[in-house]
C-alpha positions as CSV (number, residue, x, y, z in Angstrom):
1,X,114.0,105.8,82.8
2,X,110.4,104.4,82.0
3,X,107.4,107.0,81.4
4,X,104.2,106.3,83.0
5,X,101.2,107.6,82.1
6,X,98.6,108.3,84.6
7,X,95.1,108.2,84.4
8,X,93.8,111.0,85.8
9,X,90.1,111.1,86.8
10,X,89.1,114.6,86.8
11,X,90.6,117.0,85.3
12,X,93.9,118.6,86.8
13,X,94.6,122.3,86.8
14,X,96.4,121.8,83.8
15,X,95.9,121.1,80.4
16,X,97.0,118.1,78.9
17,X,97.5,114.7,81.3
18,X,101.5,114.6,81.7
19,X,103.6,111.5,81.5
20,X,106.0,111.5,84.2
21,X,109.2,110.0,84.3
22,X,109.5,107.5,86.9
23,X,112.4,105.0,88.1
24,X,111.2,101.5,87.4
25,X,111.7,98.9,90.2
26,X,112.6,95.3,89.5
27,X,109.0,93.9,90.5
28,X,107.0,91.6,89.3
29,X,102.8,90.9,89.7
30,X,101.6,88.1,89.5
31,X,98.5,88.1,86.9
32,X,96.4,85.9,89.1
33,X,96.9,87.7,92.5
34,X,96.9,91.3,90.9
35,X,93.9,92.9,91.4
36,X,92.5,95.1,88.0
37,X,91.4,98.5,89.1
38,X,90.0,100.1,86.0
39,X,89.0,103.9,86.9
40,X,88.4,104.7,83.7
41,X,84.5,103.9,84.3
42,X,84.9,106.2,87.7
43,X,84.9,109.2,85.7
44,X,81.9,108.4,84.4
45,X,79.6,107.7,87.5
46,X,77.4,109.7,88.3
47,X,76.1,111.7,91.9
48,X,73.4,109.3,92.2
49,X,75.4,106.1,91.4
50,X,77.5,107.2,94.2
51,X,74.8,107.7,96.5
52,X,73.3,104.2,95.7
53,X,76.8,102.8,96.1
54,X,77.2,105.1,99.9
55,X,73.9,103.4,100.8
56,X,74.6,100.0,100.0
57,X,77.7,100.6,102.2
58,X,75.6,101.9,105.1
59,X,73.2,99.3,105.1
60,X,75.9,96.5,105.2
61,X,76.6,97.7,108.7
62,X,73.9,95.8,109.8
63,X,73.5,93.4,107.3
64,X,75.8,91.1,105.0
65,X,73.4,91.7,101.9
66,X,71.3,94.9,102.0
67,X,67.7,94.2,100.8
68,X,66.7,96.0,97.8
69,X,64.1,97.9,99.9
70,X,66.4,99.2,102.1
71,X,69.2,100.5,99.2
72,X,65.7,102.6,98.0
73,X,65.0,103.8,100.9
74,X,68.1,105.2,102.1
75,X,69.2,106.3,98.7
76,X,65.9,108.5,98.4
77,X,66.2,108.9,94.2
78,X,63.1,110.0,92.9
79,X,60.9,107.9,90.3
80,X,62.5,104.3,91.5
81,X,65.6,105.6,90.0
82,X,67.2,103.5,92.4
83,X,66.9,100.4,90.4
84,X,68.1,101.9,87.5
85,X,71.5,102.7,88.9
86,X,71.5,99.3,90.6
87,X,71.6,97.9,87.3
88,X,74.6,100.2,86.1
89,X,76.3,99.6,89.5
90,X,76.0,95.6,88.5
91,X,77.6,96.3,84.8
92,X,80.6,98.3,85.9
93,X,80.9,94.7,89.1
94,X,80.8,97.9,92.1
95,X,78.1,95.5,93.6
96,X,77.4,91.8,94.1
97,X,73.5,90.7,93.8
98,X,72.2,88.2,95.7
99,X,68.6,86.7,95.6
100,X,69.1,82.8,97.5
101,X,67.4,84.3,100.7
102,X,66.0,87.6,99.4
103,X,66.6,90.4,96.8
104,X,69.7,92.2,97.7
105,X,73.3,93.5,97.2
106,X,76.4,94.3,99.1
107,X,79.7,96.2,97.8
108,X,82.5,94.3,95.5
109,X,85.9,95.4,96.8
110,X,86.0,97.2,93.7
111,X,82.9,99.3,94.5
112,X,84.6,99.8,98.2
113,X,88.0,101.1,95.9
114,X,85.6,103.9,94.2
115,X,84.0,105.3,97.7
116,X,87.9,105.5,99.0
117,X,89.1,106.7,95.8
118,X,86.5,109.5,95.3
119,X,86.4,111.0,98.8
120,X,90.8,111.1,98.1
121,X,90.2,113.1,94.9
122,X,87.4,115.5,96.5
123,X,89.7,115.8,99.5
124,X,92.8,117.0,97.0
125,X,94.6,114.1,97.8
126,X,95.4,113.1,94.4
127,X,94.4,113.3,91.1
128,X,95.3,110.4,88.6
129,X,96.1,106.6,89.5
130,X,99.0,105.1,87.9
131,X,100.5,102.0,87.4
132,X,100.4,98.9,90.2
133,X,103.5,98.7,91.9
134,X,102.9,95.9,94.9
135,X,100.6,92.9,95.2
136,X,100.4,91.2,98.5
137,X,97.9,88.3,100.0
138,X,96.2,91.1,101.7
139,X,96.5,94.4,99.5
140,X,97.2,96.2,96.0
141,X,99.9,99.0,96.1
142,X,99.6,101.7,93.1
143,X,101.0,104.6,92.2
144,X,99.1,107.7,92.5
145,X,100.2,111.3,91.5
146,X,99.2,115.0,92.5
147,X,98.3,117.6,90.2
148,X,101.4,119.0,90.9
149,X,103.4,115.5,89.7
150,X,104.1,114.4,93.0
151,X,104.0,111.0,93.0
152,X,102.6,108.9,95.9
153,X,101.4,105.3,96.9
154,X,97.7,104.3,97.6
155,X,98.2,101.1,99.3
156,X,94.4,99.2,99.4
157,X,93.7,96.8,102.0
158,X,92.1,93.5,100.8
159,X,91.5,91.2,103.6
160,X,90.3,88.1,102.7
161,X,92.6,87.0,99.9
162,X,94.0,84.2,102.6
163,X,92.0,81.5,104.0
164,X,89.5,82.5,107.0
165,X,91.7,80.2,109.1
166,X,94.4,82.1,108.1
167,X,93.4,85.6,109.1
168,X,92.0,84.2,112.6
169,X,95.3,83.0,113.4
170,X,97.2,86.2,112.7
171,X,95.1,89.1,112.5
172,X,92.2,91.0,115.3
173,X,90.0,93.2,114.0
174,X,87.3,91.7,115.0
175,X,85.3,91.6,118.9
176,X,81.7,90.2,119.6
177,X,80.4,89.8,115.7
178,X,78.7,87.0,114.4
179,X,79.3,87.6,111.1
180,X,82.6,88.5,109.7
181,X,83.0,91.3,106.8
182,X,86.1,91.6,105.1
183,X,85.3,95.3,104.1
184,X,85.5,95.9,107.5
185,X,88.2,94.1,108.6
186,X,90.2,95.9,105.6
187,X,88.7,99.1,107.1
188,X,90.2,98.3,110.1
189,X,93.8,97.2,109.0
190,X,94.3,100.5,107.1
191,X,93.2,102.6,110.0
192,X,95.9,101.0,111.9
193,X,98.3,101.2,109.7
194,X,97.8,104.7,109.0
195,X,97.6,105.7,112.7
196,X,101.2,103.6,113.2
197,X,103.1,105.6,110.6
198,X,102.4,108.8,111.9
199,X,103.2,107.7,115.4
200,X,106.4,106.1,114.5
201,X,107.5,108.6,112.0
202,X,107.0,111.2,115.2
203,X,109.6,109.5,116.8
204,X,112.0,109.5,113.7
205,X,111.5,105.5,112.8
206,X,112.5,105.4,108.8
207,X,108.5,104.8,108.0
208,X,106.7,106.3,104.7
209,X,105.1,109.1,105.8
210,X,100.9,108.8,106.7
211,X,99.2,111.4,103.5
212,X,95.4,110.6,104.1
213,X,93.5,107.2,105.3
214,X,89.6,106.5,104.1
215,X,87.9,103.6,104.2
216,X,90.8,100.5,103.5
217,X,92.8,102.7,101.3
218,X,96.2,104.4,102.6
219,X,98.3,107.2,101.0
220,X,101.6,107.5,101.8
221,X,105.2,108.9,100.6
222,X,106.7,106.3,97.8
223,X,110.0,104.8,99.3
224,X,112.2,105.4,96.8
225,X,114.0,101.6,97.1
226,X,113.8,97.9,97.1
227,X,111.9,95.4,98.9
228,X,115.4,93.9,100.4
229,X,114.1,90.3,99.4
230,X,114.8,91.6,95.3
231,X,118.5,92.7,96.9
232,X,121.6,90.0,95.8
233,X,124.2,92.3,97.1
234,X,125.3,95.0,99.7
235,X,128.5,97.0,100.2
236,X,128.3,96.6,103.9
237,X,125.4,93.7,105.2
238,X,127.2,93.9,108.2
239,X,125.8,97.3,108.8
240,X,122.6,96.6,107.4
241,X,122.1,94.0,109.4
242,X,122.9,95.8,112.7
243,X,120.4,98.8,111.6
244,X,118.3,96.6,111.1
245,X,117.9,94.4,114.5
246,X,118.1,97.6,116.2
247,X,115.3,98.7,114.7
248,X,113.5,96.0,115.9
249,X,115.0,96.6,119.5
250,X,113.8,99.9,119.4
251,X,110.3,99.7,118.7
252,X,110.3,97.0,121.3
253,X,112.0,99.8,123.3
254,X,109.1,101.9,122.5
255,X,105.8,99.4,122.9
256,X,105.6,97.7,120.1
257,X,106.5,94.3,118.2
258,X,106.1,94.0,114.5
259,X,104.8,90.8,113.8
260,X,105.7,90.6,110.0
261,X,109.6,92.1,110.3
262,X,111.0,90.1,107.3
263,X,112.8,90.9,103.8
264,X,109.5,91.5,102.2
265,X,108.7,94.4,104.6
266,X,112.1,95.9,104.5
267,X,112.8,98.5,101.7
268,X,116.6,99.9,101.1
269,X,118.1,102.3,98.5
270,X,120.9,102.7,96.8
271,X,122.8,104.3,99.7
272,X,121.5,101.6,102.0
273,X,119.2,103.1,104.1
274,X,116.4,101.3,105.5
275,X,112.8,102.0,105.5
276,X,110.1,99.8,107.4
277,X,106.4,99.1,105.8
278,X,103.7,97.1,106.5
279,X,102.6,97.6,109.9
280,X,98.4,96.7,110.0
281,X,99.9,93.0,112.1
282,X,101.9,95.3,114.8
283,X,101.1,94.3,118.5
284,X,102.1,96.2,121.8
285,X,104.9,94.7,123.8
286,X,101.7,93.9,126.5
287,X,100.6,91.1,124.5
288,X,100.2,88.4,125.3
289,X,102.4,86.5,122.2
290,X,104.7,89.2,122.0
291,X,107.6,87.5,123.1
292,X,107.4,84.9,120.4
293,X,106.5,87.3,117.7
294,X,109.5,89.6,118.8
295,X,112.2,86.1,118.9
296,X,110.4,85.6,115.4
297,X,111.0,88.9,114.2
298,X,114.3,88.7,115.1
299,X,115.0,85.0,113.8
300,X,113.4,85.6,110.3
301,X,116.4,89.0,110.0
302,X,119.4,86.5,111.3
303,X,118.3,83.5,108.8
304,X,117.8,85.8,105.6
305,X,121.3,87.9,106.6
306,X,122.8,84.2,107.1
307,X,122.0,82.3,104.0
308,X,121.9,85.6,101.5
309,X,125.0,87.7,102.5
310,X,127.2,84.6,104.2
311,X,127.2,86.8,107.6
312,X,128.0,84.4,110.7
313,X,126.9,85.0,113.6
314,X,128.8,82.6,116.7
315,X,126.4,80.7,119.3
316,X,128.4,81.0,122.3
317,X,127.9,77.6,124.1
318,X,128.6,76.9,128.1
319,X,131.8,75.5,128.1
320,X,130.8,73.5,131.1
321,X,127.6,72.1,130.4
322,X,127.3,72.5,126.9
323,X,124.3,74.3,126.8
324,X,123.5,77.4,125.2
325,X,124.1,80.7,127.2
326,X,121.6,83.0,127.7
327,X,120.5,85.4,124.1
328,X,121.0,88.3,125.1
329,X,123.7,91.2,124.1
330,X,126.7,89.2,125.7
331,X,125.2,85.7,124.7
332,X,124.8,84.6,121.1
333,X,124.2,87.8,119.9
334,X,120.1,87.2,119.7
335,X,118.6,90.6,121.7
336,X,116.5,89.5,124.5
337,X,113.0,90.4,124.5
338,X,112.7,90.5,128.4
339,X,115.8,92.5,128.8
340,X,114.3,95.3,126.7
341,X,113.5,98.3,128.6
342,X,110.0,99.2,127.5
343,X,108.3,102.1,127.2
344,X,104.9,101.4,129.0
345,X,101.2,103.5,128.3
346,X,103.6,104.9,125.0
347,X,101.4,102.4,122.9
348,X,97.9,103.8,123.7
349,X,98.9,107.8,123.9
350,X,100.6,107.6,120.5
351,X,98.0,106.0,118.6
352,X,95.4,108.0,120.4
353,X,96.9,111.1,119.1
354,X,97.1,109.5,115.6
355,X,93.4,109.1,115.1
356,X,93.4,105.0,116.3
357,X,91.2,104.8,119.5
358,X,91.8,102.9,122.9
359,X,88.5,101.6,121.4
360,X,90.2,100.5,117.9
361,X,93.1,99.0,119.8
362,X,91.2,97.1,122.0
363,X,89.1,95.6,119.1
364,X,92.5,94.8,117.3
365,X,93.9,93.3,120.8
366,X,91.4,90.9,121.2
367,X,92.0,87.6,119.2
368,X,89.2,86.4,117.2
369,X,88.0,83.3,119.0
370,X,85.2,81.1,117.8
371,X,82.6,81.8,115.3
372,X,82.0,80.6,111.8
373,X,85.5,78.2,110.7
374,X,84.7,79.1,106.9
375,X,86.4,80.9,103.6
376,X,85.0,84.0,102.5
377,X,87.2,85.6,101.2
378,X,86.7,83.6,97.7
379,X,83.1,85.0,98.2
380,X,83.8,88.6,98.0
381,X,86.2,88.6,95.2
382,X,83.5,88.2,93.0
């Protein structure tokens, strides 16, 4: 057993800040992709830093750096105290300044991760941010704990780690905008995410279950597991292996396709159950690619099973010709995306109910096509 010690940021009900035991998991950050959230420093901002830092937000709705002028005005301190916090804002790297066209600023992610985190606190959400637990190309996981010691994970979205190229080709979260924001786009992949947990986990899919959603950050349940990539052995792969494709059948079954269904998004426990995660890439069954993301879903589970647990699967050829029957349940054991029975209007209704619009969906939907061919995400790291 390892004990962690939380940070908490305000203070709980009770007295001293508790370190609670915690079952360490067998994964490893890597220094350069991990992502330092210090929120010591948030405990020491003030009402008026946060209203600077909630105007600089608004203003970037309309603009990619948010003229000095317009961070006064919609702030409203008295006696210019605006600048003042601007300068503190700049310290503690909550805001980027920019003067090559004019005088302006625009939120870090790191000022985006105190707006998310502070509304979460106020709300009761949580009270103390532990340790980092997850590092991907496009979020941080942590741990985050209750006042009562439950212990949770915050998941933040960070779009814009990968190459803009990248994110074109796999992700929509964008429609008719000229310039591209990655706060936004992270905005958008969390509200999605949340909104697919609670529909999924309303129809009994082994999900973490949704807590809150605000801004690009996402609470949820902590799977108490491992990512089955970090997994060398299993009593019964065999049975893993078929919960696990029918899982994939069955949310096909049910609208959807998951885009990203691989070993790193898999978690299991010690008794072998499976959980899903990761779900911002998930398309309806109506899409356009969903075919080849569903075979590739499927392919990426029957390699991994293949080359890490020695499980063989026979490719039933035609005896006659010599070519390869048809995939399906009779075939080479490969389900069969267009003999799936699907569920259809299931997609919108659900996430509807969930908080995600038919508006949201349809911005997601919509490929990004055209516009600028360049990286920013290197840009708002700093």
């Amino acid at each position: 057993m390892l004990t962690v010690q939380f940070e908490y940021l305000w203070p709980p009900s009770f007295m001293h800040k508790p370190t609670l035991p915690w079952k360490i998991l067998n994964v490893r950050i890597p220094e350069r992709a991990a992502m330092k959230l210090d929120v010591d420093a948030l405990r020491y901002l003030s009402k008026d830093d946060f209203r600077v830092l909630t105007a600089v937000e608004m203003g970037m709705r309309n603009h990619e750096i948010v003229p000095s002028e317009l961070v006064d005005r919609i702030a409203s301190l008295k006696h210019g105290g605006t600048y003042k916090v601007l300068k503190n804002l700049l310290k503690h790297k909550l805001l980027h300044h920019d003067s090559s066209k004019y005088d302006g600023y625009r939120l870090t992610y790191l000022g985006y991760d105190f707006l998310a985190i502070k509304t979460l606190v106020n709300r009761g959400v949580f009270a103390a941010v532990g340790r980092q637990i997850g590092v991907g190309k496009e979020s941080d996981i942590f741990e985050v704990a209750k006042e009562d010691g439950t212990i949770l994970a915050m998941k933040l979205h960070r779009l814009g780690r990968v190459s803009f190229r990248a994110v074109k080709s796999k992700r929509d979260y964008l429609k008719h905008r000229t310039s591209y924001n990655w706060l936004y786009l992270s905005r958008l992949a969390a509200l999605k995410e949340f909104a697919f947990m609670k529909a999924l986990e309303e129809h009994s899919f082994p999900v973490p279950t949704a807590v809150d959603c605000n801004r690009h950050c996402v609470i949820m349940s902590l799977v108490q597991g491992y990512p089955l990539v970090q997994v060398k052995q299993l009593q019964n792969p065999d049975i893993v292996f078929e919960t696990i494709i029918g899982l994939v059948v069955r949310l096909a079954e049910h609208g959807l396709i998951h885009s990203d269904f691989n070993e790193f998004n898999i978690m299991i426990d010690d008794d072998e159950s499976v959980t899903m995660i990761d779900f911002p890439q998930m398309v309806s069954v109506d899409h356009r690619n969903a075919q080849m993301y569903f075979d590739r879903d499927v392919e990426c589970i029957f390699k991994f099973f293949k080359k890490r647990f020695n499980l063989i699967f026979e490719e039933q050829l035609d005896e006659v010709d010599g070519t390869e029957a048809d995939a399906d349940e009779n075939g080479n054991g490969r389900p069969c995306f267009s003999s799936i029975s699907k569920a259809a209007g299931f997609l919108d209704k659900k996430l509807a109910a969930s908080g995600f619009t038919k508006k949201d969906q349809d911005d997601i939907d919509k490929c990004i096509e055209g516009g600028a061919e360049e990286d920013l995400g290197s840009e708002m790291m700093k």
